[in-house]
TORPA-4810 file (N, C-alpha, C, O; in nm, 3 decimals):
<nodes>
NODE_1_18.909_38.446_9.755_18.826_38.331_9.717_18.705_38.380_9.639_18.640_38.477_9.678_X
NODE_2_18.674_38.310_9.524_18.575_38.383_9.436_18.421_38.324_9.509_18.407_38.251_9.607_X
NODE_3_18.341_38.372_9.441_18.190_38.361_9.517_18.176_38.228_9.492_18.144_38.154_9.584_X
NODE_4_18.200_38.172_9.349_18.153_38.036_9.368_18.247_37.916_9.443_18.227_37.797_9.419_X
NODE_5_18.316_37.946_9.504_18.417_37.845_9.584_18.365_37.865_9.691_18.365_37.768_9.767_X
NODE_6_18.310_37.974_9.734_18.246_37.998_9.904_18.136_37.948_9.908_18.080_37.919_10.014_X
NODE_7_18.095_37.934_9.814_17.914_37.858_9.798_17.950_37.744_9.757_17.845_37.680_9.771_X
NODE_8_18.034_37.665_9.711_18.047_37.535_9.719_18.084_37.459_9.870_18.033_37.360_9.922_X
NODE_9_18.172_37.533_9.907_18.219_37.501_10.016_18.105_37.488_10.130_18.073_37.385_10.189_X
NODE_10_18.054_37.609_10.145_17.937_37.639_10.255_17.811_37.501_10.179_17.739_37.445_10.262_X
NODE_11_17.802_37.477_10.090_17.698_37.324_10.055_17.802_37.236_10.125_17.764_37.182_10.229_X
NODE_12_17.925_37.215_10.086_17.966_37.095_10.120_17.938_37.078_10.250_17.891_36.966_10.271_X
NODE_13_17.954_37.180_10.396_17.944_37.171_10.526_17.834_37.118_10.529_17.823_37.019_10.601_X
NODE_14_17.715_37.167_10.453_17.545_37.145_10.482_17.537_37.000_10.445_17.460_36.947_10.524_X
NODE_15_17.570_36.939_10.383_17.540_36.798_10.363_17.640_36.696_10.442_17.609_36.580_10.466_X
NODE_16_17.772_36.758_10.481_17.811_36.673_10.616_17.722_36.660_10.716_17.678_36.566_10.782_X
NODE_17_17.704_36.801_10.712_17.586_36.754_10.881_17.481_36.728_10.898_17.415_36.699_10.998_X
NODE_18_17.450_36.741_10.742_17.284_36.613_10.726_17.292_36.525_10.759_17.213_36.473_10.839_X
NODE_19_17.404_36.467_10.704_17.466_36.281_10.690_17.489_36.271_10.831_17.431_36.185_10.896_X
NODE_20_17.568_36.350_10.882_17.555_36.306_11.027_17.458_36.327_11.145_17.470_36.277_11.257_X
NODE_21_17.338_36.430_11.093_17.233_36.406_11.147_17.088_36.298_11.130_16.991_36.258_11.193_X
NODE_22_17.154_36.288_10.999_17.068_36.147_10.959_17.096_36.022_11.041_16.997_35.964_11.086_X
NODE_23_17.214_35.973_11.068_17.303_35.876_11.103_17.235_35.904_11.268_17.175_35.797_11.283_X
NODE_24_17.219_35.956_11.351_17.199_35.993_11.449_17.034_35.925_11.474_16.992_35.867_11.574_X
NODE_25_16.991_35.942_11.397_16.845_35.883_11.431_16.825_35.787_11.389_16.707_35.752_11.393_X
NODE_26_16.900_35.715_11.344_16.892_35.555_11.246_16.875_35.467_11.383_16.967_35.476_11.465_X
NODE_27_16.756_35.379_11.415_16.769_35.266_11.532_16.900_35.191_11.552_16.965_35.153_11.455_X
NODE_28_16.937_35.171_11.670_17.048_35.098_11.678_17.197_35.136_11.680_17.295_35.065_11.703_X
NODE_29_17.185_35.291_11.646_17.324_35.352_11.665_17.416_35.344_11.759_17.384_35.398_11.866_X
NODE_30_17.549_35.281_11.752_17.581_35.323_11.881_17.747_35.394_11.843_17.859_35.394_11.893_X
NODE_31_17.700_35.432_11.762_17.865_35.568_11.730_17.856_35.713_11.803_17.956_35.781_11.825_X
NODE_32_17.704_35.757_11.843_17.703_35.877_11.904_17.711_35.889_12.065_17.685_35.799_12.146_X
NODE_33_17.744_35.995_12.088_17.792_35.990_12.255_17.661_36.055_12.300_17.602_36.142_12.236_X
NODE_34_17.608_35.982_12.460_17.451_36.039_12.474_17.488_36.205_12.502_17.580_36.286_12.492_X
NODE_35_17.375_36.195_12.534_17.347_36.379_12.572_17.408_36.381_12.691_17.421_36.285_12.766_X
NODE_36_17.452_36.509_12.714_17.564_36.557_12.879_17.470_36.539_12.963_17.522_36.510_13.071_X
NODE_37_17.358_36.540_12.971_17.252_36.502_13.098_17.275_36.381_13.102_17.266_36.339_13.218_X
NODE_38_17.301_36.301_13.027_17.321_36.149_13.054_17.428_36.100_13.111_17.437_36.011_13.195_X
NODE_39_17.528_36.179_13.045_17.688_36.146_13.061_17.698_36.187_13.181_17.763_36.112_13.254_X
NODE_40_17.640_36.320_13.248_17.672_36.349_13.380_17.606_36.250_13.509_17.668_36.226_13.613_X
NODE_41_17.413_36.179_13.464_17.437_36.074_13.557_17.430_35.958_13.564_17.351_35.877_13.613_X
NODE_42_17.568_35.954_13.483_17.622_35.851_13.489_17.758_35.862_13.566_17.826_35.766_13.602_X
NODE_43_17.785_35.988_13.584_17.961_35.974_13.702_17.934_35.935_13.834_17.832_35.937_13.903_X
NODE_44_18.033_35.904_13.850_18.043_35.814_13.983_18.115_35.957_14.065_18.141_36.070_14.024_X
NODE_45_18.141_35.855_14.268_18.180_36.029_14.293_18.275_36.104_14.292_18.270_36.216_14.344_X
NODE_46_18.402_36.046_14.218_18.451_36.087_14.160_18.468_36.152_14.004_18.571_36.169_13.939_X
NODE_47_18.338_36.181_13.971_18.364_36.252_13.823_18.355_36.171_13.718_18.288_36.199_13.618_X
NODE_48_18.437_36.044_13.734_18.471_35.956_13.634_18.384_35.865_13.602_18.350_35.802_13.702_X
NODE_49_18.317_35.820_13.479_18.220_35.755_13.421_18.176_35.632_13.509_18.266_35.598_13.585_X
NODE_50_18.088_35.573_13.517_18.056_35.487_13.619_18.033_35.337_13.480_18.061_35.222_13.513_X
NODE_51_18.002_35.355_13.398_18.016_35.248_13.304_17.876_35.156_13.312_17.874_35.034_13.303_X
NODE_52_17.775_35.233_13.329_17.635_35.128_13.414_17.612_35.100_13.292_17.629_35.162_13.187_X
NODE_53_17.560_34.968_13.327_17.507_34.826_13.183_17.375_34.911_13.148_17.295_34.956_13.230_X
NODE_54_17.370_34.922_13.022_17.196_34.957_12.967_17.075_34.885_13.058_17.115_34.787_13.122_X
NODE_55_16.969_34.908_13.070_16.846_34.844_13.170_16.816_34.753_13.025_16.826_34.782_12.906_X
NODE_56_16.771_34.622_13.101_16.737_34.496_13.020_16.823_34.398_12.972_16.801_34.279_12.951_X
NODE_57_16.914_34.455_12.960_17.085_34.352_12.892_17.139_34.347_12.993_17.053_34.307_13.072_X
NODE_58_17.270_34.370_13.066_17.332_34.296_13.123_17.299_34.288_13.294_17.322_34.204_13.380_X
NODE_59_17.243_34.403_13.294_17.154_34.377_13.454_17.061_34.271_13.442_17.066_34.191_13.535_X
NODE_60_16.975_34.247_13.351_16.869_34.179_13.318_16.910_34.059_13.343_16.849_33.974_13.408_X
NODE_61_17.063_34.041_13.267_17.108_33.893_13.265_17.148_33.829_13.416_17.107_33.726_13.470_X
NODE_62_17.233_33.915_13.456_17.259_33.937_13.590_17.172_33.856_13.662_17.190_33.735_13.678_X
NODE_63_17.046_33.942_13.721_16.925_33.920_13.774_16.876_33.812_13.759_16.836_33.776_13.869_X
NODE_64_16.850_33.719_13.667_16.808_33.623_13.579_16.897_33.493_13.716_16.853_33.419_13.804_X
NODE_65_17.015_33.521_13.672_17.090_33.396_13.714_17.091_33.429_13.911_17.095_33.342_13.998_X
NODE_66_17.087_33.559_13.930_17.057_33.563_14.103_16.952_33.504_14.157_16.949_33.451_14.268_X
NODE_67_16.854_33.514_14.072_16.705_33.444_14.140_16.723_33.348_14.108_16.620_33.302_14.157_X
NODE_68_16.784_33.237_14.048_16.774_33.092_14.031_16.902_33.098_14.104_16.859_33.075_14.217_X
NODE_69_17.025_33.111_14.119_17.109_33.077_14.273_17.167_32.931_14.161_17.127_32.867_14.063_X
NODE_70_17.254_32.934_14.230_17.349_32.825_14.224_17.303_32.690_14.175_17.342_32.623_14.079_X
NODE_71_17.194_32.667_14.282_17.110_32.512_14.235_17.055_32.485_14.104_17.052_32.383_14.036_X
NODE_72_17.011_32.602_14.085_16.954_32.586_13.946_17.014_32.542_13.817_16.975_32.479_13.719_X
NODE_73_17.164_32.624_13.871_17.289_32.601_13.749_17.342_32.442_13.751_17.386_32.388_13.649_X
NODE_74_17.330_32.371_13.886_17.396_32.267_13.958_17.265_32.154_13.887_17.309_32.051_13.836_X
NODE_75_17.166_32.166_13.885_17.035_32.133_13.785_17.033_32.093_13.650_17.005_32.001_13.573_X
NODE_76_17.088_32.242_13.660_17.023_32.207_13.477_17.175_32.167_13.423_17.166_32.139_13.303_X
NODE_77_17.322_32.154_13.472_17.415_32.063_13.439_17.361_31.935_13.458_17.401_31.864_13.365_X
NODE_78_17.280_31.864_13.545_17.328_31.767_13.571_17.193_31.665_13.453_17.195_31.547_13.418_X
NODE_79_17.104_31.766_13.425_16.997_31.763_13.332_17.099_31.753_13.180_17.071_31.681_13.085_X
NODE_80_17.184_31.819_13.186_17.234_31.798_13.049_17.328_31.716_13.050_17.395_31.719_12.947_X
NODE_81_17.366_31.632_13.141_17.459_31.477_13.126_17.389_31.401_13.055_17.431_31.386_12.940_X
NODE_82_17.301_31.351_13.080_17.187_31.283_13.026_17.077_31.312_12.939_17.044_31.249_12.838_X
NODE_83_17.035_31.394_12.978_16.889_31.435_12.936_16.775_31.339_12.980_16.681_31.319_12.904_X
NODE_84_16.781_31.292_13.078_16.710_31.181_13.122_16.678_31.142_13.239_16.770_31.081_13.294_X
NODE_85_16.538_31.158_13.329_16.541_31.131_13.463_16.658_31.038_13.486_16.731_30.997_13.396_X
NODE_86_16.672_31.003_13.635_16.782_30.975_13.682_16.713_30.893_13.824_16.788_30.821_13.889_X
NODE_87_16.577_30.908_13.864_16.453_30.889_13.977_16.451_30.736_13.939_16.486_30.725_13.822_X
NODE_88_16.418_30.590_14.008_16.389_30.465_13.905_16.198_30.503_13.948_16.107_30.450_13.883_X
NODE_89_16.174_30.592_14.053_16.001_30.626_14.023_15.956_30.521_14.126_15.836_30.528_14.152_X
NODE_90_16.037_30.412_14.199_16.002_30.361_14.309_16.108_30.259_14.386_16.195_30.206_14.318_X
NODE_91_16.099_30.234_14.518_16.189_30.221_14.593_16.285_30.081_14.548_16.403_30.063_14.516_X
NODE_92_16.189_30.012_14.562_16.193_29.849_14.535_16.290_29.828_14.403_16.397_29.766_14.393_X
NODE_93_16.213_29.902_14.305_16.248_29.879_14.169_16.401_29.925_14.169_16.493_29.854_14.127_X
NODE_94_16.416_30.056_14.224_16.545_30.127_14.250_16.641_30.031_14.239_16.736_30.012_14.163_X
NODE_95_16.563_29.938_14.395_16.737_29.829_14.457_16.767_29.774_14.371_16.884_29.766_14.335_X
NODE_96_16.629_29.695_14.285_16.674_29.544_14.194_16.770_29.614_14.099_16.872_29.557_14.061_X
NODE_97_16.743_29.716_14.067_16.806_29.796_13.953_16.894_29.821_13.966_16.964_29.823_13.865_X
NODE_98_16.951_29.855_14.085_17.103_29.888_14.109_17.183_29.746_14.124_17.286_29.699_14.077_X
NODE_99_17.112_29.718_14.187_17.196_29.525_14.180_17.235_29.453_14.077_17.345_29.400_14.059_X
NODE_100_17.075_29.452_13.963_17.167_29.421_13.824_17.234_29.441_13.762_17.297_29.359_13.695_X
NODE_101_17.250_29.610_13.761_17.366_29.679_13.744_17.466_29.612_13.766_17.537_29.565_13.677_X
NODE_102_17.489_29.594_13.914_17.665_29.565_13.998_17.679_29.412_13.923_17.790_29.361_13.907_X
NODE_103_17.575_29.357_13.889_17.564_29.239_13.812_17.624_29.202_13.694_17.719_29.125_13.674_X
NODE_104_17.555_29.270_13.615_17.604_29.311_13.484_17.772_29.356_13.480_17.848_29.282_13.418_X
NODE_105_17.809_29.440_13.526_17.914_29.489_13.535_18.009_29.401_13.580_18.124_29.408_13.536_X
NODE_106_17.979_29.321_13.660_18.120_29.208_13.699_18.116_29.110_13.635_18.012_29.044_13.642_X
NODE_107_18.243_29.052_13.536_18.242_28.939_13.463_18.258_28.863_13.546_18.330_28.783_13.487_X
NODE_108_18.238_28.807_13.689_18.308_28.668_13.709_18.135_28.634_13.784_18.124_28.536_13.858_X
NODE_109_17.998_28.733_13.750_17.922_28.663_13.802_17.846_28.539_13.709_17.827_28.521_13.588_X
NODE_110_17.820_28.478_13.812_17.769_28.383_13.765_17.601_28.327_13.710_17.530_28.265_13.789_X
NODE_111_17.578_28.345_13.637_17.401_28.372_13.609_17.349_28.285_13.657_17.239_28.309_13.707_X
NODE_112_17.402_28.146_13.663_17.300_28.020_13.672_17.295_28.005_13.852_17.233_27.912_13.903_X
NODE_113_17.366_28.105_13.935_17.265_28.086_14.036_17.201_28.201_14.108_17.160_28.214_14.223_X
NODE_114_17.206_28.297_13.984_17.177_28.467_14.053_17.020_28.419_14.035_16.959_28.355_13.949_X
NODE_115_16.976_28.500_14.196_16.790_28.455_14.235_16.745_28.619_14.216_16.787_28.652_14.327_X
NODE_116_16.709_28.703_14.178_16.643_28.813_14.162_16.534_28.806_14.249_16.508_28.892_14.333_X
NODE_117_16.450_28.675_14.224_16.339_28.710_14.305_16.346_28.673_14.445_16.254_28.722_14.511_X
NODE_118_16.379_28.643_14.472_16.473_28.604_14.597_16.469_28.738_14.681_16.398_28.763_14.779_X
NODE_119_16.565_28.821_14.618_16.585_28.959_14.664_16.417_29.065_14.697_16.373_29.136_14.788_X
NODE_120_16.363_29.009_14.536_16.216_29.073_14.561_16.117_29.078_14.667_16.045_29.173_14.699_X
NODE_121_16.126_28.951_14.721_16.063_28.883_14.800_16.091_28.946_14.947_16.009_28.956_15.038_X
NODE_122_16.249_28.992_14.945_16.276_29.037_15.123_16.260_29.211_15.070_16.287_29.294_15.156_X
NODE_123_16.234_29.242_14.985_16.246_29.389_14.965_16.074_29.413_15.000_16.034_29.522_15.041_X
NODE_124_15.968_29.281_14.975_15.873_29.301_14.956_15.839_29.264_15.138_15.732_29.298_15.188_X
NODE_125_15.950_29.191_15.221_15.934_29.199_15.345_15.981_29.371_15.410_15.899_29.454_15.446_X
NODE_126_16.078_29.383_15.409_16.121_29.514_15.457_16.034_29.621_15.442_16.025_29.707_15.530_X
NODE_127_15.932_29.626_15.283_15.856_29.742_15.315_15.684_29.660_15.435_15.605_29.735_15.492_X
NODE_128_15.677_29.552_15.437_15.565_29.475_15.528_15.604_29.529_15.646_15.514_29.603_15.685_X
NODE_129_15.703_29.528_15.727_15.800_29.553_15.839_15.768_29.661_15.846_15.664_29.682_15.908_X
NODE_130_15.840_29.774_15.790_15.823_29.894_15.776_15.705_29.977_15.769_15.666_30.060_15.852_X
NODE_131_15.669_29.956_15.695_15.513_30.035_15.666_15.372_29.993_15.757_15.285_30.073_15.791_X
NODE_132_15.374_29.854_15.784_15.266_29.767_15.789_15.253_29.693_15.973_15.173_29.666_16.062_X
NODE_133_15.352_29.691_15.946_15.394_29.643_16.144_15.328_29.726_16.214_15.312_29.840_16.170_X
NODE_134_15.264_29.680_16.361_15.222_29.720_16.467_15.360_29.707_16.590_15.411_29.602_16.629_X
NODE_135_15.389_29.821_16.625_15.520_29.785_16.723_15.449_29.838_16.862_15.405_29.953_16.857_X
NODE_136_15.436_29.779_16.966_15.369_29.791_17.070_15.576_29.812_17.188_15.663_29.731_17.218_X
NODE_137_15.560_29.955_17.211_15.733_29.901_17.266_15.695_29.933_17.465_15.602_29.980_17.531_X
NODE_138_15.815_29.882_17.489_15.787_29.925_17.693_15.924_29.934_17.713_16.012_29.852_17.690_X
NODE_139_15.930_30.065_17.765_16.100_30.096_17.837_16.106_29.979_17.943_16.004_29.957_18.008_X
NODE_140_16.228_29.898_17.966_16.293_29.854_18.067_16.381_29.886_18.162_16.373_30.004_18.128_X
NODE_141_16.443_29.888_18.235_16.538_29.959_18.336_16.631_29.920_18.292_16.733_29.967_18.342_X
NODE_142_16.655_29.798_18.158_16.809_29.809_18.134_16.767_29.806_18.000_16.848_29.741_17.934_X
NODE_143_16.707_29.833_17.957_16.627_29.880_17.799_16.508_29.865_17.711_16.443_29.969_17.694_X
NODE_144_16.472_29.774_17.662_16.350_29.829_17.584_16.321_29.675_17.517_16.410_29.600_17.478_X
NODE_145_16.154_29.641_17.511_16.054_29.556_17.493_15.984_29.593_17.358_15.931_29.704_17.347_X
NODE_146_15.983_29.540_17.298_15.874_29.545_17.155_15.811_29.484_17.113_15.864_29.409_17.032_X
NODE_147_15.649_29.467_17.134_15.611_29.364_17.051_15.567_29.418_16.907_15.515_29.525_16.874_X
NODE_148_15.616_29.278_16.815_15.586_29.359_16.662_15.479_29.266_16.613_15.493_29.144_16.610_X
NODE_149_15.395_29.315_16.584_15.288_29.258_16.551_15.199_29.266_16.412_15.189_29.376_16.357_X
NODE_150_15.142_29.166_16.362_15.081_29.207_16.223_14.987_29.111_16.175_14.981_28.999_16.227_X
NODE_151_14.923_29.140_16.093_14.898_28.983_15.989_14.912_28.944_15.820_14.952_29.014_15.726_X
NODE_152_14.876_28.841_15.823_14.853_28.800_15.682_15.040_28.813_15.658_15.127_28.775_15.736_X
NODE_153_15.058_28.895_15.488_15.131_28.904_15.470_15.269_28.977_15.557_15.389_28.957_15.538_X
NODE_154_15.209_29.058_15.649_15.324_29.129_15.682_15.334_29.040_15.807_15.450_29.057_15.844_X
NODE_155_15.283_28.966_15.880_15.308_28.876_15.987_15.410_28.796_15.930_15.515_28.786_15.994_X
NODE_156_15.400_28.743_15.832_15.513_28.650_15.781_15.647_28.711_15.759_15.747_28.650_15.796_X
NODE_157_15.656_28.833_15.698_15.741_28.953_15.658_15.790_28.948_15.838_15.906_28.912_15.859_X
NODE_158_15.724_28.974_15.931_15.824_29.001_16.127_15.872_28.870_16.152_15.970_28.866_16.226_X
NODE_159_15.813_28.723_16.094_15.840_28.617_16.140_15.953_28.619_16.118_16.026_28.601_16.215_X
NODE_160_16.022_28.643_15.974_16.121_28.640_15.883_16.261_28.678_15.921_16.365_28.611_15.927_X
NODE_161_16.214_28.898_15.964_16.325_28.928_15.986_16.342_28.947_16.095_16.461_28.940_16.123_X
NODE_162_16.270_28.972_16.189_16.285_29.038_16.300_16.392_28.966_16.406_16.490_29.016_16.462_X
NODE_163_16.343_28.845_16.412_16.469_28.695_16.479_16.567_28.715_16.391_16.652_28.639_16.437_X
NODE_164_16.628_28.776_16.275_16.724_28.728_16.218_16.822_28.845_16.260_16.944_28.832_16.271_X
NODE_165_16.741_28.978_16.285_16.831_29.090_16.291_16.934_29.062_16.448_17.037_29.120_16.482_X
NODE_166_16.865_28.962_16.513_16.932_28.949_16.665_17.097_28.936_16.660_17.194_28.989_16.715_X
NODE_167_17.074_28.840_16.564_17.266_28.862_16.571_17.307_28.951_16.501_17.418_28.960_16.554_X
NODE_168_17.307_29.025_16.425_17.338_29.185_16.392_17.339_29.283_16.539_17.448_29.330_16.571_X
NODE_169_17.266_29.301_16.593_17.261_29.343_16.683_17.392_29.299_16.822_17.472_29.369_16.884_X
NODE_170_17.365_29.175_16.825_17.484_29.131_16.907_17.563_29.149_16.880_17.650_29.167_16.965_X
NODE_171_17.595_29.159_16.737_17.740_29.239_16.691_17.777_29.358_16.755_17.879_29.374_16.822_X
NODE_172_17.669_29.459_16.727_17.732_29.585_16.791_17.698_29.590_16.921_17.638_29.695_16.944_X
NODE_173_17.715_29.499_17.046_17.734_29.526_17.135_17.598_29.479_17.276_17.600_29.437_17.392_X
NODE_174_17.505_29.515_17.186_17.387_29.472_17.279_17.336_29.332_17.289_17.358_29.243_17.207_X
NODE_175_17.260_29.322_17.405_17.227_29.159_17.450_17.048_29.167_17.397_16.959_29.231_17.452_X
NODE_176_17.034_29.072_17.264_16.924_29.127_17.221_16.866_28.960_17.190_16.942_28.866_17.164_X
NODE_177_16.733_28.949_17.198_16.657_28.796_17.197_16.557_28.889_17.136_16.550_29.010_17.119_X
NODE_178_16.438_28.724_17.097_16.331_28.775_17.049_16.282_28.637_17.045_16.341_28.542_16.994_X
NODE_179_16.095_28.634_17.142_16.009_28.535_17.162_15.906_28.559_17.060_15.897_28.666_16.999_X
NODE_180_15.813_28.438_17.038_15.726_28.440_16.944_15.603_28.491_17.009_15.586_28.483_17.131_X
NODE_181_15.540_28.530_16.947_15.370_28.549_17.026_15.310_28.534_16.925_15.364_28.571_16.820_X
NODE_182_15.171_28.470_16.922_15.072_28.452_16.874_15.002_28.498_16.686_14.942_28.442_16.593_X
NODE_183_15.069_28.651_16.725_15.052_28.757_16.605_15.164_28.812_16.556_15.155_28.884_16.456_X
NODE_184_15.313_28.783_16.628_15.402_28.807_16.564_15.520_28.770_16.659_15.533_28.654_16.699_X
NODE_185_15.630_28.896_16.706_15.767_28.865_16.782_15.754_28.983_16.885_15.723_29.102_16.875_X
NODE_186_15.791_28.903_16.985_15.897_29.000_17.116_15.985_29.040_17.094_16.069_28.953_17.113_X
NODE_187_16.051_29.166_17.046_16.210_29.201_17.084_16.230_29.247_17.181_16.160_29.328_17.242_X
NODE_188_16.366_29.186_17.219_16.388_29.266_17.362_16.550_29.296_17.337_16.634_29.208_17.317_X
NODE_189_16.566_29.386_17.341_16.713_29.461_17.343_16.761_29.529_17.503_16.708_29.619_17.568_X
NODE_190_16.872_29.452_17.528_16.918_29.541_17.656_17.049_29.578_17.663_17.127_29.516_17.591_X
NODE_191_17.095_29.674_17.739_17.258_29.743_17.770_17.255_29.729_17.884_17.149_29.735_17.946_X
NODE_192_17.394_29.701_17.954_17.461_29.751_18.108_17.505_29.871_18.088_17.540_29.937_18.187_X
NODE_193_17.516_29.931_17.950_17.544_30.118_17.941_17.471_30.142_17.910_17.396_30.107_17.819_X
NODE_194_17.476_30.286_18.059_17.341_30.408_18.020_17.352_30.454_17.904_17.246_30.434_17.844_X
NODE_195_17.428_30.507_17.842_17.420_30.584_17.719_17.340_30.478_17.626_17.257_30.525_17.548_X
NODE_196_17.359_30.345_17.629_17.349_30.280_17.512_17.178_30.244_17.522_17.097_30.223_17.431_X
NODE_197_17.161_30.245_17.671_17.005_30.252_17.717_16.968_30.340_17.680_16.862_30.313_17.623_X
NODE_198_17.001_30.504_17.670_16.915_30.588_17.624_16.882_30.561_17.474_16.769_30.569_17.426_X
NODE_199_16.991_30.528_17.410_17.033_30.525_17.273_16.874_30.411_17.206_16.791_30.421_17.116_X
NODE_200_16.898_30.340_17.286_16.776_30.235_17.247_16.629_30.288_17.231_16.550_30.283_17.136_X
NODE_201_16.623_30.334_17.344_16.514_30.398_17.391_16.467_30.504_17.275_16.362_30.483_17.215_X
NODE_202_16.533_30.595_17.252_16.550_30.687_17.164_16.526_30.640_17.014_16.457_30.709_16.940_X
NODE_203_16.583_30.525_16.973_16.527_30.461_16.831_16.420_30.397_16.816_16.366_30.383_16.707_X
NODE_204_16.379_30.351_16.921_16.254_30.239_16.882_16.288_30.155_16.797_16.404_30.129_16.762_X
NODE_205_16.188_30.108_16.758_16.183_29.964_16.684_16.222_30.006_16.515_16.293_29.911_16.485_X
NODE_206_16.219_30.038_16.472_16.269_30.090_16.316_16.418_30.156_16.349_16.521_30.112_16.298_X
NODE_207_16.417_30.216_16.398_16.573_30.288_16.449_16.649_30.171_16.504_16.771_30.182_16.505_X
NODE_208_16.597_30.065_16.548_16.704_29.938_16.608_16.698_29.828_16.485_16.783_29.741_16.475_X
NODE_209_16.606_29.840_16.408_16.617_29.737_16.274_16.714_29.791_16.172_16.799_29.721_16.116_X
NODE_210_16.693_29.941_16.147_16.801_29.988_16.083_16.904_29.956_16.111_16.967_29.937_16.006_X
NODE_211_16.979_29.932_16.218_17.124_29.905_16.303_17.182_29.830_16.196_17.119_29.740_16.140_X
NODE_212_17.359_29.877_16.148_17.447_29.811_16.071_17.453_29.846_15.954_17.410_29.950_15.905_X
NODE_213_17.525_29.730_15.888_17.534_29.830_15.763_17.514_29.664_15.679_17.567_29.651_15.569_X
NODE_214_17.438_29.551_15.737_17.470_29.443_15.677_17.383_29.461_15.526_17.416_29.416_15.417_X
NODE_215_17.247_29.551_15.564_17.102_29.541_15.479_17.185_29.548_15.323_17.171_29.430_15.289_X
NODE_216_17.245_29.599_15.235_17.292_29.625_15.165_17.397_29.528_15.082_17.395_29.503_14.961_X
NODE_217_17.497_29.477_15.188_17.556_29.329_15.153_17.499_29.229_15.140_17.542_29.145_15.061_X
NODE_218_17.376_29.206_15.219_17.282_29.083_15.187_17.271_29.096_15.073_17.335_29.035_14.988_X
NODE_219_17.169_29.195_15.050_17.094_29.244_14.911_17.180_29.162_14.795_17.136_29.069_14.727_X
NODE_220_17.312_29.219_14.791_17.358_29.179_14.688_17.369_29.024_14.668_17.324_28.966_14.569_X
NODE_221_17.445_28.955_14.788_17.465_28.819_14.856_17.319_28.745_14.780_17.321_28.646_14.707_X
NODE_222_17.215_28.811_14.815_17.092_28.720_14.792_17.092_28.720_14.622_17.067_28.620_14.555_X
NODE_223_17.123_28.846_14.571_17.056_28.819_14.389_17.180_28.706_14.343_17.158_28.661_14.230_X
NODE_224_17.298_28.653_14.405_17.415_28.596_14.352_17.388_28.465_14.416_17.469_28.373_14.407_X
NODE_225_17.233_28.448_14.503_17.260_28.329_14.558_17.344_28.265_14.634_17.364_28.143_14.637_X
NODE_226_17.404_28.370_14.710_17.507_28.306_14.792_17.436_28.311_14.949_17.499_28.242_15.028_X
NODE_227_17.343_28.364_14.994_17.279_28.410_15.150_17.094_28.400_15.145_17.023_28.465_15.067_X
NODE_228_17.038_28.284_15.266_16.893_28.300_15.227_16.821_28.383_15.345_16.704_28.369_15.381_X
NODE_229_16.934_28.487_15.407_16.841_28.529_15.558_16.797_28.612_15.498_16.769_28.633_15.380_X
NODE_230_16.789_28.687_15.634_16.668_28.818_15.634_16.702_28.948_15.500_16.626_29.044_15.488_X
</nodes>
């Protein structure tokens, strides 16, 4: 081989391994294999590469979705049905709202005798009842005494429902009356079963108004004008 073929040759090597030492420091490479200090801890205990995610990328991502847990994912789906609270922001408003709904939706109702305010009016009793009532109660030996008491508006609100819930009650089983007094109603609920005596006892007066499942069928009954009780 003559001198100048060995000196061409020996340049050509020198500028391969520029190019590939250039290439080596360029940001973002990922054609080079790390350094054997790296490669080694990274084996698992068997020898064989362990494959660990770079720190920040896929652990990162990982991590991300462990601390928010399931709910979060269950969230922000249900955020992207809509894009739109889903809360009506208060109780009252809620019911009427769901009612017009069931309203709207059935062609065979009839508008000219649906009462809305009707409905307003006992929604505006139930929270009087609820919130606003004085319940004065006395265990009995075969169950339980309440006087419910109030005024102004919410006196009218116990006048209303409180006598009406009696036959609901007799439905499921118990022997239940209710006298007037002065400031509002007597309930008196009783059982010949112990269990059903404790059971009483144990709800009080909101826990025995709740009883049934009528509150809900009225509701509707009343915006269609078909029911004027409690």
């Amino acid at each position: 081989m003559s001198s100048w073929s060995w000196k061409a040759g020996l340049a050509g090597v020198g500028i391969v391994a520029a190019t590939a030492w250039a290439a080596a420091q360029m940001p973002g490479h990922q054609g080079m294999q790390p350094p054997m200090g790296e490669m080694q801890s990274r084996d698992g205990p068997g020898g064989g590469p362990m494959h660990s995610p770079r720190p920040g990328m896929a652990q990162g991502h990982q991590g991300m979705h462990g601390a928010m847990g399931p709910h979060a994912t269950m969230m922000d789906a249900e955020a992207g049905v809509t894009g739109q609270p889903t809360m009506s922001g208060q109780d009252a408003f809620g019911a009427i709202q769901e009612v017009v709904q069931i309203l709207d939706a059935d062609p065979t109702t009839d508008w000219s005798k649906v009462n809305i305010a009707a409905l307003r009016e006992h929604l505006i009793d139930m929270n009087e009842v609820t919130l606003h009532a004085a319940a004065s109660e006395r265990v009995l030996d075969d169950g339980v005494e309440i006087a419910v008491t109030g005024e102004g508006r919410t006196l009218e609100a116990i006048k209303r429902m409180v006598p009406a819930h009696v036959h609901e009650l007799g439905e499921m089983g118990w022997n239940a009356r209710t006298e007037e007094l002065p400031n509002g109603v007597k309930l008196v609920v009783i059982s010949a079963d112990a269990s059903q005596r404790a059971k009483l006892k144990a709800l009080g007066f909101m826990g025995i108004m709740v009883q049934g499942a009528h509150h809900q069928r009225h509701h509707l009954m009343m915006a269609k004008g078909e029911f004027a009780g409690h």
